[in-house]
TIKOLTOR-510646 format. One record per atom (N, C-alpha, C): x, y, z. Coordinates in steps of 0.02 Angstrom, whole numbers, padded with zeros to 5 digits, always signed. Layout:
TIKOLTOR-510646
XYZ...
This chain:
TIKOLTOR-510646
-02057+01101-00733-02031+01051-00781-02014+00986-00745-01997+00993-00679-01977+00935-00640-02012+00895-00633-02098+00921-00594-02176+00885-00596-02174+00848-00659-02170+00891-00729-02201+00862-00751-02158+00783-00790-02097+00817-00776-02054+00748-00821-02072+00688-00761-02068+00689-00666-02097+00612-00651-02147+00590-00661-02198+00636-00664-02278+00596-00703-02268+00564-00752-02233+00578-00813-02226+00556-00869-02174+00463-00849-02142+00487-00817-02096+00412-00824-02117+00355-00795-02110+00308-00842-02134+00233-00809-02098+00215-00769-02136+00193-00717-02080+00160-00679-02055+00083-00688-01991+00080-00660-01941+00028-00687-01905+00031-00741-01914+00097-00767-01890+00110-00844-01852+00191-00830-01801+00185-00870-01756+00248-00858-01798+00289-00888-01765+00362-00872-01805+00425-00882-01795+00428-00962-01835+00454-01016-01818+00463-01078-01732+00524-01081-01705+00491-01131-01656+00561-01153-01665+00624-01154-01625+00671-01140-01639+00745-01154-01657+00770-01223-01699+00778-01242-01684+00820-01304-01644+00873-01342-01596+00875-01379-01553+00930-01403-01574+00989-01395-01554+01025-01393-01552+01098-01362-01560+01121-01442-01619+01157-01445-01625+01197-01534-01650+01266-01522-01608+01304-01549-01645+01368-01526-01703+01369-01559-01738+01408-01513-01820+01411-01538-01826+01477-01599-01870+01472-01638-01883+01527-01697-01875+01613-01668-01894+01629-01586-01898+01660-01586-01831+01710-01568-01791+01648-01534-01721+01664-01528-01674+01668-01592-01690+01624-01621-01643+01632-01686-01655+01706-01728-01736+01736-01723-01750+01788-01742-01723+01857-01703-01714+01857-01642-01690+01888-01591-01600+01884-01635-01589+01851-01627-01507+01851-01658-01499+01888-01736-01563+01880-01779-01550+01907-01827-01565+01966-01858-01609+01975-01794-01622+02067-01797-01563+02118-01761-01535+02093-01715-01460+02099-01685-01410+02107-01727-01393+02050-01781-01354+02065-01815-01376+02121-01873-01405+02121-01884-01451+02163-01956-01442+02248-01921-01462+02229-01868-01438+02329-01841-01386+02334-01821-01328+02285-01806-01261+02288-01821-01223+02303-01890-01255+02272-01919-01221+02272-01995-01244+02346-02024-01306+02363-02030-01332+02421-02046-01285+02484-02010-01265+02473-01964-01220+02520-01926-01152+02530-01969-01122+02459-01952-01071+02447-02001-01072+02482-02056-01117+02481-02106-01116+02503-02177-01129+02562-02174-01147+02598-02108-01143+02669-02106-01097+02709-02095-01032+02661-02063-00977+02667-02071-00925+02667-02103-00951+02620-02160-00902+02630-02223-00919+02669-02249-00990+02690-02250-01013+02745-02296-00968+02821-02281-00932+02824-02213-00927+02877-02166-00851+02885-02159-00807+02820-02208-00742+02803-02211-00710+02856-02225-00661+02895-02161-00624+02972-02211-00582+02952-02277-00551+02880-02261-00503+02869-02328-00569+02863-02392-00620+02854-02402-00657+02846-02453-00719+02827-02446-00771+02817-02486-00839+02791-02468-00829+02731-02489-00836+02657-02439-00843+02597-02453-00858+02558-02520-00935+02604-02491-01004+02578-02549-00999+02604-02634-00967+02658-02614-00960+02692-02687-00904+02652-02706-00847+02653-02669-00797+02613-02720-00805+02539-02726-00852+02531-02726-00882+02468-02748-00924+02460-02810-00943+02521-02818-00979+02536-02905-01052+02564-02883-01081+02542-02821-01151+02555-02798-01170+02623-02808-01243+02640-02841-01263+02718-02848-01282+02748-02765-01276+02800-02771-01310+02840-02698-01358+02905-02719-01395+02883-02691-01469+02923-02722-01501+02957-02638-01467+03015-02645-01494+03069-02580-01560+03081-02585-01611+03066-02520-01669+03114-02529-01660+03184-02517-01731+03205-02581-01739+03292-02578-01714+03338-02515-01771+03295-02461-01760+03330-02406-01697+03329-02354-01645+03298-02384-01577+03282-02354-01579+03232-02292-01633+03190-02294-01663+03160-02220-01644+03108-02247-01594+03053-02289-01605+02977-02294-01547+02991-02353-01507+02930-02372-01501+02914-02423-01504+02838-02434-01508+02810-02489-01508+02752-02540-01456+02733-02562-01434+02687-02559-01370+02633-02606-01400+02564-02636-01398+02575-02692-01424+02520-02732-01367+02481-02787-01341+02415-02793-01302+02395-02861-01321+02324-02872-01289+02328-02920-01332+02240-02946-01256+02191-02918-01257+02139-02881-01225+02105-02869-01198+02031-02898-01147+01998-02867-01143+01935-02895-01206+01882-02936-01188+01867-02982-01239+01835-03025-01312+01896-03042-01370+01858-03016-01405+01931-03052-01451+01964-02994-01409+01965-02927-01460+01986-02890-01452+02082-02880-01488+02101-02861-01490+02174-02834-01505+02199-02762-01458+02238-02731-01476+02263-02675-01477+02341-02650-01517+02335-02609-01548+02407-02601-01553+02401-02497-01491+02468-02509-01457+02478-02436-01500+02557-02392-01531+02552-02335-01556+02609-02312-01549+02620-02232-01545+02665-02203-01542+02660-02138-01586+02632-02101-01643+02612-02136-01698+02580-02123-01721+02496-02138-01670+02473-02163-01670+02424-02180-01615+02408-02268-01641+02344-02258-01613+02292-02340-01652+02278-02373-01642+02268-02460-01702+02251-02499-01647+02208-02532-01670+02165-02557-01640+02112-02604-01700+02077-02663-01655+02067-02709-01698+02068-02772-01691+02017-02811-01711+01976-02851-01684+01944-02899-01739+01943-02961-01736+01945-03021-01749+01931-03087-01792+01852-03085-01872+01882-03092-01917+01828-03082-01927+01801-03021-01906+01824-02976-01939+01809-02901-01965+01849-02867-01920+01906-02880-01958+01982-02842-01907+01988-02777-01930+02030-02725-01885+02054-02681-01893+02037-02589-01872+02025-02550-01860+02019-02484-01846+02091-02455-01870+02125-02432-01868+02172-02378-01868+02126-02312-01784+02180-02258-01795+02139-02203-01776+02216-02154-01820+02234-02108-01833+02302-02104-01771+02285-02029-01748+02357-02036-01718+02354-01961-01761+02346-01892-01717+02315-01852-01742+02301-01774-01795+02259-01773-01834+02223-01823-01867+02176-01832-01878+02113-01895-01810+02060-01890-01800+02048-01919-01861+01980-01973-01909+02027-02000-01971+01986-02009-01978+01997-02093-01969+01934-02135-01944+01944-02214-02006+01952-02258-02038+01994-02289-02088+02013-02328-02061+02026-02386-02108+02005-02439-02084+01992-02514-02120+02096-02541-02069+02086-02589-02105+02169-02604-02072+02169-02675-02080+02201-02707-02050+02220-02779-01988+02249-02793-01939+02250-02842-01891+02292-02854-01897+02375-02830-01889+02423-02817-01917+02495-02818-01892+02510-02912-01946+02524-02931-01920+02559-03029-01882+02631-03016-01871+02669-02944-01842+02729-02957-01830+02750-02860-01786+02777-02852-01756+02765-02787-01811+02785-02732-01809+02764-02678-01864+02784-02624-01827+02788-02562-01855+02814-02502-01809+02848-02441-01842+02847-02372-01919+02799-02360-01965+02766-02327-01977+02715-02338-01972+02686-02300-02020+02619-02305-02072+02619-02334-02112+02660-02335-02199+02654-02337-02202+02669-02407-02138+02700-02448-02137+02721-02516-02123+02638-02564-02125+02592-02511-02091+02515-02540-02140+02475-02564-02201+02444-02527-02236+02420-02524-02276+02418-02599-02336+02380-02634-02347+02329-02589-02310+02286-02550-02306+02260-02476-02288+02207-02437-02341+02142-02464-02305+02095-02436-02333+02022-02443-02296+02005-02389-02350+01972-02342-02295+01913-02295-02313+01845-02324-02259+01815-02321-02235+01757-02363-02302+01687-02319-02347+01698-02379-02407+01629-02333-02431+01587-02367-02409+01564-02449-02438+01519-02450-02364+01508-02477-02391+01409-02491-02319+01377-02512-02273+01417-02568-02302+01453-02606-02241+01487-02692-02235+01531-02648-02254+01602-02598-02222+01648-02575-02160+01628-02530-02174+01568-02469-02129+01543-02434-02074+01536-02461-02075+01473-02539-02035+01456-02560-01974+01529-02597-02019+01573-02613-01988+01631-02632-01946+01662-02588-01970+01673-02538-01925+01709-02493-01881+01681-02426-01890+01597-02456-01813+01568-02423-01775+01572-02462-01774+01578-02555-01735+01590-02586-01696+01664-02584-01735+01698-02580-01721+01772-02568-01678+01795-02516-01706+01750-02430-01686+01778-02395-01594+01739-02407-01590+01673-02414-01531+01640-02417-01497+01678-02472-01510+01704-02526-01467+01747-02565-01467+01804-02526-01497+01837-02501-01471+01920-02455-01432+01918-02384-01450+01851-02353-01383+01836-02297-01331+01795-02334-01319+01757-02370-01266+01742-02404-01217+01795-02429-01252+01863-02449-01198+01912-02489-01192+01939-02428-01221+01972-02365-01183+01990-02345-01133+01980-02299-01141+01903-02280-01085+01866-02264-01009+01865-02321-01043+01869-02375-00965+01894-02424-00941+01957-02438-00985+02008-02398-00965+02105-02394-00926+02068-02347-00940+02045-02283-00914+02045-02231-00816+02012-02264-00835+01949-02279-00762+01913-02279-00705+01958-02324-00766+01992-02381-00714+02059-02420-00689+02120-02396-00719+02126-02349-00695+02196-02296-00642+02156-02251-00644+02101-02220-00610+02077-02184-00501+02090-02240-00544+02034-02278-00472+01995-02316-00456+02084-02366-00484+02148-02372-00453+02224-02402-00444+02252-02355-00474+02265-02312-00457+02305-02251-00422+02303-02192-00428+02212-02176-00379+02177-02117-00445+02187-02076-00428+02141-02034-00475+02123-01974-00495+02196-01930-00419+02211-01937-00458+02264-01873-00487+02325-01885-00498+02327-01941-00552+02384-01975-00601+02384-01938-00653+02319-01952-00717+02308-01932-00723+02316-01877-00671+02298-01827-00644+02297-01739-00645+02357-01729-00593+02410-01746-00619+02478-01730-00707+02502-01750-00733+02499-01801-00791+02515-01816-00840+02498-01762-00847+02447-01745-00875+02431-01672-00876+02435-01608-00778+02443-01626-00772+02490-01529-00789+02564-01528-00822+02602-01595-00838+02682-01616-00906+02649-01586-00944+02610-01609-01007+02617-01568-01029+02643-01497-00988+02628-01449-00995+02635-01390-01033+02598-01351-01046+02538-01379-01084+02453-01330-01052+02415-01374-01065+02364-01320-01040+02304-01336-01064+02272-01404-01021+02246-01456-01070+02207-01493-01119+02147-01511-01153+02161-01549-01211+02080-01526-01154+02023-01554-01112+02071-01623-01066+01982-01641-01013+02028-01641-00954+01994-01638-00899+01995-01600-00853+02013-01706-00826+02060-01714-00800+02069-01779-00815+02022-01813-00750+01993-01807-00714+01941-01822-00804+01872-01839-00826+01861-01818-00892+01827-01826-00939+01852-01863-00943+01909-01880-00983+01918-01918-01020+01904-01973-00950+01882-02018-00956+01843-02085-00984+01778-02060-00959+01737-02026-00987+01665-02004-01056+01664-01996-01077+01734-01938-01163+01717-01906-01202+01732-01988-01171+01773-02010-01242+01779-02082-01236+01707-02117-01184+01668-02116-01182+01610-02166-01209+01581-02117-01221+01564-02045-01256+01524-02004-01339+01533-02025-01364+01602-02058-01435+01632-02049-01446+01599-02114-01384+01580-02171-01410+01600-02221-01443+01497-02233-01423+01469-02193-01427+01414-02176-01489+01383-02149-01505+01429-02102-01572+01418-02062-01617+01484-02090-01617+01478-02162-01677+01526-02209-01725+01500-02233-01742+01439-02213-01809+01413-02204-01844+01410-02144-01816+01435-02089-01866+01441-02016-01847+01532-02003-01808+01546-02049-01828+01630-02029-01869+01662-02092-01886+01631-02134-01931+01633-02191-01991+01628-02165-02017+01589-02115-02075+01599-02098-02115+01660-02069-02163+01669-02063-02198+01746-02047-02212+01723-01971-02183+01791-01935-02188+01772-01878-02259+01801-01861-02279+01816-01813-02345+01840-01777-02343+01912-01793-02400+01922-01805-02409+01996-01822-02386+02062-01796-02324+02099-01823-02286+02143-01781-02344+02179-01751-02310+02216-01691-02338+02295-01650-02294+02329-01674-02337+02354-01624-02298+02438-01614-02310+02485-01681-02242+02551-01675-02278+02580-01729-02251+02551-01814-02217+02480-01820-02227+02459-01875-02272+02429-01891-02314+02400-01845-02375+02358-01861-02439+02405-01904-02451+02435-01911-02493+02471-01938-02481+02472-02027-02414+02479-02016-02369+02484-02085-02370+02428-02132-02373+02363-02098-02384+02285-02124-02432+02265-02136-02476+02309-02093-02546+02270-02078-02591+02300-02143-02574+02363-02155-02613+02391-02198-02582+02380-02281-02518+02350-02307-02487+02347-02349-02464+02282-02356-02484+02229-02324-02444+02160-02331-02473+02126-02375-02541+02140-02389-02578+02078-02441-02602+02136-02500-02579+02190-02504-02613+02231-02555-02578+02216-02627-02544+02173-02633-02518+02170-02715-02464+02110-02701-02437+02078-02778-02402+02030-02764-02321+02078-02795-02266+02016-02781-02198+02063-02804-02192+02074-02867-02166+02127-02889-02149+02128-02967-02090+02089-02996-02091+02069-03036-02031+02042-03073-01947+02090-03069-01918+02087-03044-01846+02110-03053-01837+02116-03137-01790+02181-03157-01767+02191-03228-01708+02188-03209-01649+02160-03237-01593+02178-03214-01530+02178-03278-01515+02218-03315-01478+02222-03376-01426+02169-03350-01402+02125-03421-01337+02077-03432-01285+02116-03416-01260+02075-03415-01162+02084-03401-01158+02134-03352-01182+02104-03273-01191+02161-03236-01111+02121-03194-01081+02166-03145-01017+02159-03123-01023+02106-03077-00963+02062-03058-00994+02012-03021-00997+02026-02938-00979+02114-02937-00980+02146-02863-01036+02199-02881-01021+02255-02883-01057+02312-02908-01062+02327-02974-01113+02363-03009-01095+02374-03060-01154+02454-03068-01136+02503-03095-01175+02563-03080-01234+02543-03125-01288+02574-03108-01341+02584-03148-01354+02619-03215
């Protein structure tokens, strides 16, 4: 970097300014797959609360698979969106846009449909779409900024019912360090939900063994329309 910044400078003329320091897409993505398998942890912890189940006393349904291998938490949230909670990831929904799937450990946002009846795989979700032309993009910065927005407000509502150090113990049960620090938690999703037009974009084509999963399901259908009955609660409301 040294070479190349004196080639560049005229001489007799000061060196140009530094440029601001911006994290690059791939870092900011790195941060938000971090938090996303933090939080997913988290909510496996309320789920796991001896004083009560979090999620349930929140109004949310829980839909066990057959094979006792997974369960589902789904409720319709503030205004008219819907979310759909798995150890495997988040689905978020809204009425005429369709849905954001943002899968764990790779935080990469694909548009997909409401599910019409509970599912306990990924692969039971799909069609996938990765967000590529201008109306999908535009869809799923809306999407994604409504699904980090709410759960930046699980977060501040667990904080301001439970007291801070709820979430603080829940994280020192992990046994590593955390990627965000309690107390921050709520903040970094309202930071993501902010910069949901550069994590809206489709990054490079996953590996590994999810790539197969995207690759074969991402352009096979577009999202379905969300149904979502009136006068739904402005937290949970059961199905």
């Amino acid at each position: 970097m040294e070479r190349v910044a004196s080639r560049s400078r005229v001489p007799g003329h000061p060196p140009p300014p530094a440029a601001p320091a911006i994290a690059a897409p791939s870092e900011l993505r790195r941060r938000a797959t971090a938090l996303l398998d933090q939080q997913l942890w988290c909510w496996g912890r309320d789920v796991a609360r001896p004083e009560g189940n979090i999620l349930l006393g929140l109004g949310m349904c829980r839909y066990r698979a057959p094979d006792g291998r997974g369960t589902a938490y789904t409720g319709r949230v503030a205004g008219d969106g819907v979310v759909w909670l798995w150890g495997f990831g988040l689905l978020y929904c809204r009425p005429g846009v369709g849905g954001v799937f943002l899968r764990r450990y790779g935080f990469e946002p694909v548009l997909v449909g409401e599910p019409r009846h509970p599912v306990h795989t990924p692969e039971r979700l799909g069609p996938f779409v990765r967000p590529v032309t201008g109306g999908e993009r535009a869809a799923a910065r809306e999407l994604l900024r409504a699904a980090t927005g709410w759960a930046a407000g699980y977060e501040h509502w667990v904080a301001e019912t439970f007291g801070s150090g709820y979430r603080h113990a829940s994280l020192a049960s992990r046994g590593k360090p955390p990627a965000v620090p309690a107390k921050q938690m709520a903040g970094e999703w309202e930071h993501l939900a902010k910069k949901s037009i550069r994590l809206a974009d489709p990054p490079p084509p996953p590996r590994g063994p999810w790539g197969p999963l995207f690759t074969a399901l991402r352009i096979t259908g577009r999202p379905r329309a969300v149904r979502t009955a009136p006068g739904a609660s402005p937290r949970f409301a059961t199905a």
